[in-house]
LOGUKE-874829 format. One record per residue: x, y, z of N, C-alpha, C in turn; residue in one letter. Coordinates in steps of 0.2 Angstrom, whole numbers, padded with zeros to 4 digits, always signed. Example, Ala and Ser with C-alpha at 12.3 -4.5 7.8 and 13.67 -1.06 7.14 Angstrom:
+0066-0028+0039+0062-0022+0039+0066-0016+0039A+0064-0011+0035+0068-0005+0036+0064+0000+0039S
! end
This chain:
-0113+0745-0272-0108+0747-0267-0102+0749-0271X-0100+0755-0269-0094+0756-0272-0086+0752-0273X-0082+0753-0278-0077+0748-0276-0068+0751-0274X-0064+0748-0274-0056+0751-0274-0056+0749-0278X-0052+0751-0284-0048+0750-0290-0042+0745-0287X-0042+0743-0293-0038+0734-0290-0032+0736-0289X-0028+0742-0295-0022+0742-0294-0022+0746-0288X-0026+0749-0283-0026+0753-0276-0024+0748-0273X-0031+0743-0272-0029+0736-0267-0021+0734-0266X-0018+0732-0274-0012+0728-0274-0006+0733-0271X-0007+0741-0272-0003+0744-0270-0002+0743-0261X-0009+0743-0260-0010+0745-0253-0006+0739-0247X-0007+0731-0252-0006+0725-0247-0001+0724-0250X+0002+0726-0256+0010+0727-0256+0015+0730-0253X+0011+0733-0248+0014+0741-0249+0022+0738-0243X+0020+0734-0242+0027+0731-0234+0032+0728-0239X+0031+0727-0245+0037+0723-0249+0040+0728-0252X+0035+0732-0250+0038+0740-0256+0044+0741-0249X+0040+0744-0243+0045+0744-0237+0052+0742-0236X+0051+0735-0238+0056+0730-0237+0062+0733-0241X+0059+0733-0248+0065+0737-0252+0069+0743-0252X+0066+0749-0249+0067+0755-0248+0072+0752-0240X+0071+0748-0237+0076+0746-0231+0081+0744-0233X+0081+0738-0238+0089+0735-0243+0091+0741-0245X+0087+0745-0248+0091+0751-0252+0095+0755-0247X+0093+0756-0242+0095+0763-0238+0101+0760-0233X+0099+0753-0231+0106+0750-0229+0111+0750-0232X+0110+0748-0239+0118+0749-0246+0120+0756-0246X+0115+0759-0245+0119+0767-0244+0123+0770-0238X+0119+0768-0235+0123+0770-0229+0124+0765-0223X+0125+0759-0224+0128+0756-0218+0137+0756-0217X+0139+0758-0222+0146+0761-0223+0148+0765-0218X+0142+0771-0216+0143+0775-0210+0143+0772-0205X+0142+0765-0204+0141+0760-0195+0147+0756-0194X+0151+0757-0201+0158+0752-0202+0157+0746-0204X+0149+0745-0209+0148+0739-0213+0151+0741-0220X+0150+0736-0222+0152+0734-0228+0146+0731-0235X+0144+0738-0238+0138+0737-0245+0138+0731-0247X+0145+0731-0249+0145+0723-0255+0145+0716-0250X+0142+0716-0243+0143+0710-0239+0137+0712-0234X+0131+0712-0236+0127+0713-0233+0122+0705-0234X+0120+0703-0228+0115+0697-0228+0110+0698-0227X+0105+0695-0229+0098+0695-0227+0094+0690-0223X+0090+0689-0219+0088+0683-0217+0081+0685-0214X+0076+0680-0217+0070+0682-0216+0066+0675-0213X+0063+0673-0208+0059+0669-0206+0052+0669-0207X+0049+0661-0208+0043+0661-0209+0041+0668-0216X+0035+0670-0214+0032+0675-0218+0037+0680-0221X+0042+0682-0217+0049+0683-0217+0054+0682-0224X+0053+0673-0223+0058+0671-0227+0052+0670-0234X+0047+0670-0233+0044+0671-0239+0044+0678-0243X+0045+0685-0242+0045+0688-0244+0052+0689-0246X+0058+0686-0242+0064+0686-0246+0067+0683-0250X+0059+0676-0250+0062+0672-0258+0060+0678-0263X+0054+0681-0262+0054+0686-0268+0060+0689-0272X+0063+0693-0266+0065+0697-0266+0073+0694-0269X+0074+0689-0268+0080+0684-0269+0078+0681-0278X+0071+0681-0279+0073+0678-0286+0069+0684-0290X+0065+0690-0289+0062+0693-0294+0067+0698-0298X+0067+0699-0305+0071+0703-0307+0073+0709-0307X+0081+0712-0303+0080+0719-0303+0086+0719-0304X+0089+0725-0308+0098+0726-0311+0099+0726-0303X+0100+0732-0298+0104+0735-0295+0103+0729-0288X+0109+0725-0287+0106+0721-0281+0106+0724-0274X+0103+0718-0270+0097+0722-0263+0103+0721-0256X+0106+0715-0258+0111+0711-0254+0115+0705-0256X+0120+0703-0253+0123+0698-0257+0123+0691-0256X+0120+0689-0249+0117+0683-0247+0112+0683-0244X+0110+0677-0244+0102+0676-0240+0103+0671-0235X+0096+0671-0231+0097+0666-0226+0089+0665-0225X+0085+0661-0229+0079+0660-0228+0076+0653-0220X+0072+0655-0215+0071+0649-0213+0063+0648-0210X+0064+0642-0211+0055+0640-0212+0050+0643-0215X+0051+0644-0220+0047+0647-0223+0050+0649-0230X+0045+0649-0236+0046+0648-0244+0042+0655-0245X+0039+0656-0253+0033+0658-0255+0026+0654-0255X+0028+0648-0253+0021+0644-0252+0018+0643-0247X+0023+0646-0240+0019+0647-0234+0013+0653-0234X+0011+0659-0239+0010+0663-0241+0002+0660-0246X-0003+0664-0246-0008+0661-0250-0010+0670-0254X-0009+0667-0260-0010+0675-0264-0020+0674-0265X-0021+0681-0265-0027+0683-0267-0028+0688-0272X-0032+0687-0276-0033+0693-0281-0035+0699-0278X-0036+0704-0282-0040+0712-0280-0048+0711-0277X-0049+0707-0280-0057+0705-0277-0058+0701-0273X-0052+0696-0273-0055+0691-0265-0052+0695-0259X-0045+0699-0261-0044+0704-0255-0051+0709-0253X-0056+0713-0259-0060+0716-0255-0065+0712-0254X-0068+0708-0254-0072+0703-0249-0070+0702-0245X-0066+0700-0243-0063+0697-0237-0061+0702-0232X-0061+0708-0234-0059+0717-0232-0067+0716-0230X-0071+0716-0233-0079+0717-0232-0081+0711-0226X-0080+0706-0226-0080+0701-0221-0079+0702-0214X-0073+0704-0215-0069+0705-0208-0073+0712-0206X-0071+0717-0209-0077+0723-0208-0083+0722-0204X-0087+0715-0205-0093+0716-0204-0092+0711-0198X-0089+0706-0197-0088+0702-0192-0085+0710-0187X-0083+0717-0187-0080+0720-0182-0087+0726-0180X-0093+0722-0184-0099+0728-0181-0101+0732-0186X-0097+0733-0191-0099+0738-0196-0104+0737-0202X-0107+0743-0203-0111+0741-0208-0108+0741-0216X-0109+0735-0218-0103+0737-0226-0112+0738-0232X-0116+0735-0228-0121+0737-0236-0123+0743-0237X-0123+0745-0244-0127+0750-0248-0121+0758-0245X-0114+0755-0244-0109+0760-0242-0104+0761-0245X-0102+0766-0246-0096+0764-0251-0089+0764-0247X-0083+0760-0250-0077+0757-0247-0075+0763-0242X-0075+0767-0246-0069+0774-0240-0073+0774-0234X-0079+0775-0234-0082+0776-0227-0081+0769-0223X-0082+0764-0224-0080+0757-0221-0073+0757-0221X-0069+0758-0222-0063+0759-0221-0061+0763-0217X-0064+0771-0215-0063+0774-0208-0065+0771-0204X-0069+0768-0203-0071+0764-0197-0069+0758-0195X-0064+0754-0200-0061+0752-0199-0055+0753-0193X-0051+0759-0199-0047+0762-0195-0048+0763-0187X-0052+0766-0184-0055+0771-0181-0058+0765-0176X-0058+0758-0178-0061+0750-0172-0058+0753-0169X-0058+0749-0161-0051+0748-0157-0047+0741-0158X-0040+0742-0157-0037+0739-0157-0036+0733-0156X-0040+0732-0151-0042+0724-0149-0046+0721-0153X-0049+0724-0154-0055+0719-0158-0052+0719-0165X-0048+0721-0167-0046+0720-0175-0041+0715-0173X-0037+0713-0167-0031+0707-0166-0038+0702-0164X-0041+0703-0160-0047+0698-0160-0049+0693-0167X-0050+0697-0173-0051+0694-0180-0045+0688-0180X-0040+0689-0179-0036+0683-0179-0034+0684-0186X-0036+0689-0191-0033+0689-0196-0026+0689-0200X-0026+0683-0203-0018+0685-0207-0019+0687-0213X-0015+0694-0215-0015+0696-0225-0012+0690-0228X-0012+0693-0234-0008+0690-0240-0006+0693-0245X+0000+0691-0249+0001+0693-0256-0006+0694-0260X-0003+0700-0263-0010+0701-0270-0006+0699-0277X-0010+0696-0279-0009+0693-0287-0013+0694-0293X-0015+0698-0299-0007+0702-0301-0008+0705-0297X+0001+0708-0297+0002+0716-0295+0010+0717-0300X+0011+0724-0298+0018+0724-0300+0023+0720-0296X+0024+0718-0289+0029+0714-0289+0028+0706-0288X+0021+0704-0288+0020+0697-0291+0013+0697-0296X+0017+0696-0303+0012+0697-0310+0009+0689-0309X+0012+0683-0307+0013+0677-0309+0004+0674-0305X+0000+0673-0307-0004+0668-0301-0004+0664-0299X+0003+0660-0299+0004+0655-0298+0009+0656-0292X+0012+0662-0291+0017+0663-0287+0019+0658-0282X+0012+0658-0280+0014+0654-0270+0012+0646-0271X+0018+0644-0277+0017+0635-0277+0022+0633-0278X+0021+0627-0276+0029+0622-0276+0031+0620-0286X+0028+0621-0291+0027+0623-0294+0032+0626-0300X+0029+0632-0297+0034+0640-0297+0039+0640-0295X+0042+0638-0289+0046+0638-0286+0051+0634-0290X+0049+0629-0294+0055+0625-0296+0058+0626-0303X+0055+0630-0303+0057+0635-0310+0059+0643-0311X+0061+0647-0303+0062+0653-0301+0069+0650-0302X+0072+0655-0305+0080+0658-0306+0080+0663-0300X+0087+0660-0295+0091+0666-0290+0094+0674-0294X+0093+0677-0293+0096+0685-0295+0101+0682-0297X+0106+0687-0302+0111+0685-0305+0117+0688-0300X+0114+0693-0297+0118+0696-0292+0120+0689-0284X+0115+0686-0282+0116+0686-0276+0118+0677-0277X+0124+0679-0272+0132+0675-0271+0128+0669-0271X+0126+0667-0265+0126+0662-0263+0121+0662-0256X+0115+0657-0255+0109+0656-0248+0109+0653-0246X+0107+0652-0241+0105+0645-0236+0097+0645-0237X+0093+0639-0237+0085+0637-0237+0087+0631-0230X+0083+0635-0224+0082+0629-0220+0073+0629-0218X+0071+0624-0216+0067+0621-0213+0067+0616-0205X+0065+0617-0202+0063+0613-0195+0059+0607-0195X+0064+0604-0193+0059+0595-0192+0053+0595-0188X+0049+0601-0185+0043+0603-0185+0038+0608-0187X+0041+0612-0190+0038+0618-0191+0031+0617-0193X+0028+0612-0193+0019+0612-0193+0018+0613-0186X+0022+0615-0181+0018+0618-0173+0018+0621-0172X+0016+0625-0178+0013+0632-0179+0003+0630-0181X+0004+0625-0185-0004+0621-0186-0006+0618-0180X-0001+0615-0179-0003+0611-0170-0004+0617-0166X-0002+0622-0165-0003+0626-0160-0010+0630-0162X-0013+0631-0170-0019+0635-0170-0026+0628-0168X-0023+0622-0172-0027+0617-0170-0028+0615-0165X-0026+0616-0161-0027+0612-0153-0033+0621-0150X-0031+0626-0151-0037+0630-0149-0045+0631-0152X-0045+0625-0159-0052+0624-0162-0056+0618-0157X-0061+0618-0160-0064+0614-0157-0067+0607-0160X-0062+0606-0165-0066+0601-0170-0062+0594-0165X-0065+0590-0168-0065+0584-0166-0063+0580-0172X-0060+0571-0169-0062+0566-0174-0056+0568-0177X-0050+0573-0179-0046+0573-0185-0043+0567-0187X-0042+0562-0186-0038+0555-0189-0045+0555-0197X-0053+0555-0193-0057+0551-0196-0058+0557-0203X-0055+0564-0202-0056+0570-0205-0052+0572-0211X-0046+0568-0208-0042+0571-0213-0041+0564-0219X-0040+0559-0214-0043+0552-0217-0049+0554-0226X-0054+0556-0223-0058+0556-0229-0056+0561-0232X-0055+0568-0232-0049+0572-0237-0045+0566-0239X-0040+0563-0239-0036+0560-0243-0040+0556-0248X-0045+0552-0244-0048+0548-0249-0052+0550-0253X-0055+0556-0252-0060+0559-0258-0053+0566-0263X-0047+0565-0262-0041+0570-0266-0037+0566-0270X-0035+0561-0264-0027+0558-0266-0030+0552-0270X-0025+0548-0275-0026+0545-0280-0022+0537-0274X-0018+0539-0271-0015+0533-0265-0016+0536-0260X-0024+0537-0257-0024+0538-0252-0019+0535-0244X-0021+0526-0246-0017+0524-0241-0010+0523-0241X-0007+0525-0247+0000+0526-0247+0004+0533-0243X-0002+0538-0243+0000+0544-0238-0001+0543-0232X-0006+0540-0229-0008+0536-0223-0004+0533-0219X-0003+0529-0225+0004+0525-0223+0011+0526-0220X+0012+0531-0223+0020+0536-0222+0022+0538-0214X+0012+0539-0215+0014+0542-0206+0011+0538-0203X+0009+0533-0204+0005+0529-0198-0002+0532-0196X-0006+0535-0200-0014+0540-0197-0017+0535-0200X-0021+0532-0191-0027+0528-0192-0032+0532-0191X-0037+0529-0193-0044+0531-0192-0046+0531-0186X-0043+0527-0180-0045+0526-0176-0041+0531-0167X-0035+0535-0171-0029+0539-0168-0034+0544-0166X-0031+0543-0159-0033+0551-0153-0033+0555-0157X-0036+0559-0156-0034+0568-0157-0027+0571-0155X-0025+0569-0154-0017+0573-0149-0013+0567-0154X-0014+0562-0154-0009+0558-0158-0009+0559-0165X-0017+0560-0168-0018+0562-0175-0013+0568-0175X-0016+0574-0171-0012+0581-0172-0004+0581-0173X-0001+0577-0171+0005+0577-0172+0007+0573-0180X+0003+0570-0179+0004+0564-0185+0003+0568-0192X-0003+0573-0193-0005+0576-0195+0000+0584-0200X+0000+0584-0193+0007+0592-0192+0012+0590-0196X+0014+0585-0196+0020+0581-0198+0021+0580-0206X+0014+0581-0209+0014+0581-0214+0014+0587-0217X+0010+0592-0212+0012+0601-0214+0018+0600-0214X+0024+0599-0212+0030+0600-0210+0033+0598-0217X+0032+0592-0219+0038+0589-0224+0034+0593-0230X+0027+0591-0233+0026+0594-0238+0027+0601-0239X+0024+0607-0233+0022+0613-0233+0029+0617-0232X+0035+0614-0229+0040+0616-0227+0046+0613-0230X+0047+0608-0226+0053+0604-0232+0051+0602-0240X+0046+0601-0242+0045+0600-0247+0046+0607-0251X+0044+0611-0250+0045+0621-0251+0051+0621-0252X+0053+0620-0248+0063+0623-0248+0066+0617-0252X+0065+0611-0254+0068+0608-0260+0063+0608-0266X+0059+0611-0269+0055+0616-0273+0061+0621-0275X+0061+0624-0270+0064+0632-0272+0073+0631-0274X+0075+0624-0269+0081+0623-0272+0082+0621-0278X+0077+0616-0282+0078+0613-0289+0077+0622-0293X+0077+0625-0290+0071+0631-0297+0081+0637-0295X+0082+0638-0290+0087+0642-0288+0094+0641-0293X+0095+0629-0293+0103+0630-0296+0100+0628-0302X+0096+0634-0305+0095+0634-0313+0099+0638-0314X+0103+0642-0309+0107+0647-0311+0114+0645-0309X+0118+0646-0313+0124+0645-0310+0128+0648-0305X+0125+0655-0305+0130+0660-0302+0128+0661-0296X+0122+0656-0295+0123+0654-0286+0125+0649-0282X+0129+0649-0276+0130+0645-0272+0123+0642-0269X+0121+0637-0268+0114+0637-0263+0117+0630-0257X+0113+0633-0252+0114+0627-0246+0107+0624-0242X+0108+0619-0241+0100+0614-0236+0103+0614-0231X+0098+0617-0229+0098+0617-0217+0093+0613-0217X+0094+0607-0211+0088+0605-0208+0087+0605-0200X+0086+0612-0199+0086+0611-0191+0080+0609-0187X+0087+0604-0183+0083+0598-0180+0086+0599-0171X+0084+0603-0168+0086+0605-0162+0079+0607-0158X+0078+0601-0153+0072+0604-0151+0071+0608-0146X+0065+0613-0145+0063+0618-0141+0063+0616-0135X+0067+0618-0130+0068+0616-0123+0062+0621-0118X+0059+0625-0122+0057+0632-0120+0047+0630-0119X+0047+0626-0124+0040+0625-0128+0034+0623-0121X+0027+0627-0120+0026+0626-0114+0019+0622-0116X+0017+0622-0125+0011+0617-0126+0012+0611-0128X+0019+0613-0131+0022+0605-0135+0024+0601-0131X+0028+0595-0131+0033+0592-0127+0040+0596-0128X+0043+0598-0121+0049+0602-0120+0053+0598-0123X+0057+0600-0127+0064+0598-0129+0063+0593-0135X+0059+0592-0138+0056+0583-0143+0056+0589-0151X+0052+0594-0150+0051+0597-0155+0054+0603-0157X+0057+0602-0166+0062+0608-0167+0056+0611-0169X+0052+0616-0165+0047+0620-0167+0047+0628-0171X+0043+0629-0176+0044+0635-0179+0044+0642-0176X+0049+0645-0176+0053+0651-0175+0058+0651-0169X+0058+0642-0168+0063+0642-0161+0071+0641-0166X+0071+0641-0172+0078+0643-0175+0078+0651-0176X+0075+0654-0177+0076+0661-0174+0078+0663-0170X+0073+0662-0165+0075+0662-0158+0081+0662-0152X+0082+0655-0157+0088+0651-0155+0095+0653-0155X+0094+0658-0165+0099+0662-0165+0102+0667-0162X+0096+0670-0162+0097+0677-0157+0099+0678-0149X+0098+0673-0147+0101+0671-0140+0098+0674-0135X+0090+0675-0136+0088+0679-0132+0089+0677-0123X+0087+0668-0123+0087+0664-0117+0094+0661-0115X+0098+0663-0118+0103+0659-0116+0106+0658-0108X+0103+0662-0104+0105+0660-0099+0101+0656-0094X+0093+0653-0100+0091+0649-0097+0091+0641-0101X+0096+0643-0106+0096+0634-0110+0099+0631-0107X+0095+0624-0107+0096+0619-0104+0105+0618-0105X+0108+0615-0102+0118+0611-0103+0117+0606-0108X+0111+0603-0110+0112+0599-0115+0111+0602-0120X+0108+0606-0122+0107+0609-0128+0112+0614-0131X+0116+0616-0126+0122+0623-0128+0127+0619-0134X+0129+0616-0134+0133+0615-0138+0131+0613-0146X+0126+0610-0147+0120+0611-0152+0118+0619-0153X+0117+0622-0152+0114+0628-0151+0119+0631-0153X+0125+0631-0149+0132+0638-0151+0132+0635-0157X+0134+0629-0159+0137+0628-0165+0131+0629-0172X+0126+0629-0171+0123+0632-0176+0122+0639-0177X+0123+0643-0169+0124+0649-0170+0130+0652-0174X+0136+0648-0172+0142+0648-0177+0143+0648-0184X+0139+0644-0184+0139+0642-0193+0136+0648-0197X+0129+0652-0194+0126+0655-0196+0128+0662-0197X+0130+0664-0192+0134+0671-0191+0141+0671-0194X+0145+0664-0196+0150+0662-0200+0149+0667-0208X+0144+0661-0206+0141+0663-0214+0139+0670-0219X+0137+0673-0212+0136+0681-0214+0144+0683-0213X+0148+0683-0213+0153+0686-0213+0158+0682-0217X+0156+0677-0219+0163+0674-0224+0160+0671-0231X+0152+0669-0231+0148+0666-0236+0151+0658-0236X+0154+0657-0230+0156+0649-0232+0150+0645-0223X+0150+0638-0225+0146+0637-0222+0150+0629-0220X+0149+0624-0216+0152+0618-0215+0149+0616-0220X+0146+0617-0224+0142+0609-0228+0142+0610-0233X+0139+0604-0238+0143+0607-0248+0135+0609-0252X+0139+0610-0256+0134+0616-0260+0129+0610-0263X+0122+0614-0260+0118+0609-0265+0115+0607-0272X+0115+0601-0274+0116+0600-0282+0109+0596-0282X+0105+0597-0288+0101+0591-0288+0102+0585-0289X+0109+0584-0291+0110+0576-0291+0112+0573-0284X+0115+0576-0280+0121+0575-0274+0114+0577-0268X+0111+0582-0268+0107+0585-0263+0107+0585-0256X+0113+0586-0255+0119+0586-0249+0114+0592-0245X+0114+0589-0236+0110+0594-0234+0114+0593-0227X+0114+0597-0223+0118+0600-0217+0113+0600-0212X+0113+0596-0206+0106+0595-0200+0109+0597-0195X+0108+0602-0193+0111+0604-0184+0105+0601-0177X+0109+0596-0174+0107+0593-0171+0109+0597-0164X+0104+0595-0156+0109+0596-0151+0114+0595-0150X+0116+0589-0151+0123+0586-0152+0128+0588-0156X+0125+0590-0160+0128+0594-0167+0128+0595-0173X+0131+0596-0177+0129+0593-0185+0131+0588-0187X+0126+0588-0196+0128+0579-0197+0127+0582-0206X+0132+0579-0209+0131+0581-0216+0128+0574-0220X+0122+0575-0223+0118+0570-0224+0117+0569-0235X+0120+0563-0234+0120+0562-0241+0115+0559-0246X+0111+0559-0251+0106+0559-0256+0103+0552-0253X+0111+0547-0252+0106+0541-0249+0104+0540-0246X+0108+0544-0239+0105+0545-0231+0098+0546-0232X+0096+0552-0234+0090+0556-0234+0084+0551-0238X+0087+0546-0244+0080+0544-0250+0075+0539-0245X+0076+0537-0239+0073+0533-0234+0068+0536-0230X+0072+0545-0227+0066+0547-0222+0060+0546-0227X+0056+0548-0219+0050+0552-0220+0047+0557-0223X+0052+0563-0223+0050+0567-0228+0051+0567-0236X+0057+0564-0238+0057+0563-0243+0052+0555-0248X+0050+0552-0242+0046+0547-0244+0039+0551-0248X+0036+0555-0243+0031+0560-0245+0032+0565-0251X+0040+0565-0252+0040+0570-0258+0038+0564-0264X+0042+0558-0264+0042+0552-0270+0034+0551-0270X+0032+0552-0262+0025+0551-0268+0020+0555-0270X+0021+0561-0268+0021+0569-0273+0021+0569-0280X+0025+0564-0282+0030+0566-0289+0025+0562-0292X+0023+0554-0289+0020+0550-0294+0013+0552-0291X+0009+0555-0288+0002+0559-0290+0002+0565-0292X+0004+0570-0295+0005+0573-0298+0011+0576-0303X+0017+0573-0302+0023+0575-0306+0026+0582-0301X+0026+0587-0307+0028+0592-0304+0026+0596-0299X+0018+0595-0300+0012+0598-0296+0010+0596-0290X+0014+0591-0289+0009+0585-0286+0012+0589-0278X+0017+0591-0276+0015+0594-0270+0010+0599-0267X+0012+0603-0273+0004+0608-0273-0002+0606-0273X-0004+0598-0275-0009+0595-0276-0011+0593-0266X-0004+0589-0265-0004+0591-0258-0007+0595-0252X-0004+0600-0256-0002+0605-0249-0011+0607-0249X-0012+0610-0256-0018+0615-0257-0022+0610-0254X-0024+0605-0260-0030+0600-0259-0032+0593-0254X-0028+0593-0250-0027+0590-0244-0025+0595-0238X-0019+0596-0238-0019+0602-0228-0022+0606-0229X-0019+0610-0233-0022+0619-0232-0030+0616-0232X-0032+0611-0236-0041+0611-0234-0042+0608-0229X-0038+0603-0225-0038+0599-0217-0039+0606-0213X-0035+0612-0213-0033+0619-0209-0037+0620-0211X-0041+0623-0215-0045+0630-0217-0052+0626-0213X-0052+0618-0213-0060+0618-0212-0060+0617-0204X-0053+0616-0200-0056+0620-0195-0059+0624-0190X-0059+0630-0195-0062+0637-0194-0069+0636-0196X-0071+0637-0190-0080+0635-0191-0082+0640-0198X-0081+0646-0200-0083+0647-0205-0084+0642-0213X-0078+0635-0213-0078+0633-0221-0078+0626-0215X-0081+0624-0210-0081+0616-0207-0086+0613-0209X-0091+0616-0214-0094+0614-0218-0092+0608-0223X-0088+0611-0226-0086+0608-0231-0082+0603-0230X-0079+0600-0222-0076+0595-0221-0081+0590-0220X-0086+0591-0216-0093+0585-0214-0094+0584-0221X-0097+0590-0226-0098+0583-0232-0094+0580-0234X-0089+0579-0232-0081+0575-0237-0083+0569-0233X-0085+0568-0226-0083+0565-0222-0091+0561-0222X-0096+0564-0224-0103+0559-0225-0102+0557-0231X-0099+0558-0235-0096+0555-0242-0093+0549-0242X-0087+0550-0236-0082+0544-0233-0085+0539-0232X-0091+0541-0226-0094+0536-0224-0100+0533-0228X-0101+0535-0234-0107+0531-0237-0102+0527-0243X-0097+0530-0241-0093+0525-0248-0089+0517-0243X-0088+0520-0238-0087+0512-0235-0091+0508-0233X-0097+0512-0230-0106+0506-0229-0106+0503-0238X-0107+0507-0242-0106+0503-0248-0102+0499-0251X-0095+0501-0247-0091+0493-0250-0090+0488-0242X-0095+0489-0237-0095+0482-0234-0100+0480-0236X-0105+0482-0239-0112+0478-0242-0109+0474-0248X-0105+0478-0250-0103+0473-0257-0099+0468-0255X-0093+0468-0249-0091+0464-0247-0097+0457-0242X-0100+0460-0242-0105+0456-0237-0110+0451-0239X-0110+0454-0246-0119+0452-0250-0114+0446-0254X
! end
């Protein structure tokens, strides 16, 4: 079978970052003719979004793109990079999940017929892309890790960012896993920890996930961990790696404002992912609840402040001080290193550090959730029942030893 040339592939699934550029550019030229102003342009990029404008925000380029950023929920580790060759298998995969013949054919012909499916049945695949690694604009293979992050330098150009995160944003997990069919998660993700983590029940712990926890109570409990480690743990990642430069200002958001709107979650309990978005943009405002508006303007204030002055109510964060700014319904609340050293997210970060150190999120994220998530897709569910007939023959063997 014929193949693409890798540097094809990388052009082709980079080709939206390339996009992204050529719109920063075109704005700096001519948003002067709308009565903007070049040198006070903000960026702000959600979810997949804000991952591509942490790129965009730390890779090296002379001529800057904008002068401030506004990242939310989302890092470059919400992102999972694939090579030139696991993009064309996985091109071939889906291909053949849509009817097409891919043996003994070469790429371009499969690829018309790609094109040429109907539209439904390619959104049907449920498909999401990915960064390609290398490429020209990510050489690094390591890109999409907390890792990485904590060693990326902000541009020397850009002024000053906000990094925020949502006190739920894994109900983007909860909402794909509530439509699978797996069962048992306490008993499933239980045995991932056991057969990964070095303190398994010291993670267990944090959040309370018994072996014995519903499904809807696991799922939340679960989620909760996508959120600190995949989410907040991401955004203070990318902040330790940011004020390696001085010539940035950087700030911590934690929105904590729950969705009054959310019709599978509980209304109003969870600050769910893209409803700070959402939130901003005021699309519903005339149907938000009276308890929520003042909570909601006021962080619409601050943010829209922001883009027009670069100042923010909260203090600039340091890794010594890690002063972090929380928009509540109520309102905000500026939150100091000690406040924070108690949650639960940061609990989960201390014990990131001592099983792996610097890795040790990424040890997290990859080799515990992102494998809890991936094996609820029947295609790799496989390889969660072996984890878990592993589990179980490793505790019949320690009550026999207890027994005997």
């Amino acid at each position: 079978m014929a193949r693409f040339p890798s540097n094809l592939i990388a052009d082709v699934v980079e080709s939206r970052l390339y996009d992204q550029i050529l719109a920063f550019e075109w704005i700096r030229t001519y948003i002067t003719g709308f009565g903007g102003d070049p040198g006070n342009v903000t960026a702000i990029g959600q979810s997949a979004g804000a991952a591509s404008l942490s790129l965009h925000s730390s890779r090296i380029r002379r001529k800057p793109l904008y002068r401030k950023a506004i990242t939310l929920s989302g890092s470059t580790t919400v992102l999972v990079t694939m090579t030139p060759e696991e993009h064309q298998r996985e091109f071939l995969y889906q291909a053949a999940r849509l009817g097409i013949e891919v043996r003994g054919r070469s790429m371009e012909a499969i690829a018309v017929e790609v094109i040429d499916a109907p539209i439904d049945a390619i959104r049907s695949l449920e498909y999401c892309g990915a960064p390609c690694s290398p490429s020209e604009l990510i050489a690094e293979s390591d890109w999409a890790t907390m890792k990485h992050a904590r060693h990326t330098r902000a541009n020397v150009w850009l002024e000053s960012q906000i990094l925020c995160s949502s006190t739920y944003d894994g109900s983007i997990s909860h909402l794909v896993a509530m439509g699978q069919e797996r069962t048992q998660l306490a008993r499933v993700f239980a045995a991932i920890c056991h057969a990964r983590v070095k303190n398994p029940q010291e993670l267990l712990g944090i959040y309370n996930i018994s072996e014995d926890d519903e499904d809807d109570v696991a799922l939340e409990k679960i989620c909760r961990v996508v959120t600190d480690i995949g989410y907040y743990g991401a955004v203070v990642s990318c902040l330790l790696g940011a004020t390696s430069s001085s010539k940035t200002n950087n700030y911590h958001v934690l929105f904590d404002i729950g969705n009054p709107f959310s019709t599978l979650l509980e209304k109003g309990r969870f600050a769910t992912h893209t409803w700070d978005v959402v939130s901003l943009l005021g699309a519903y405002d005339d149907q938000l609840p009276q308890e929520f508006r003042a909570g909601i303007f006021e962080w619409r204030q601050a943010i829209l402040g922001y883009c027009g002055t670069g100042e923010i109510p909260g203090d600039i964060w340091r890794p010594t001080t890690r002063s972090t700014l929380a928009f509540r319904k109520d309102g905000t609340e500026r939150l100091t290193q000690q406040q924070l050293a108690h949650t639960t997210p940061e609990r989960a970060l201390q014990l990131a550090e001592r099983e792996g150190g610097e890795r040790g999120l990424d040890l997290l994220w990859e080799d515990v959730i992102r494998f809890f998530l991936k094996t609820g897709n029947p295609r790799y569910s496989h390889e969660a029942v072996e984890i878990m007939q592993k589990h179980s023959q490793n505790r019949s063997a320690a009550l026999s030893a207890v027994n005997a």
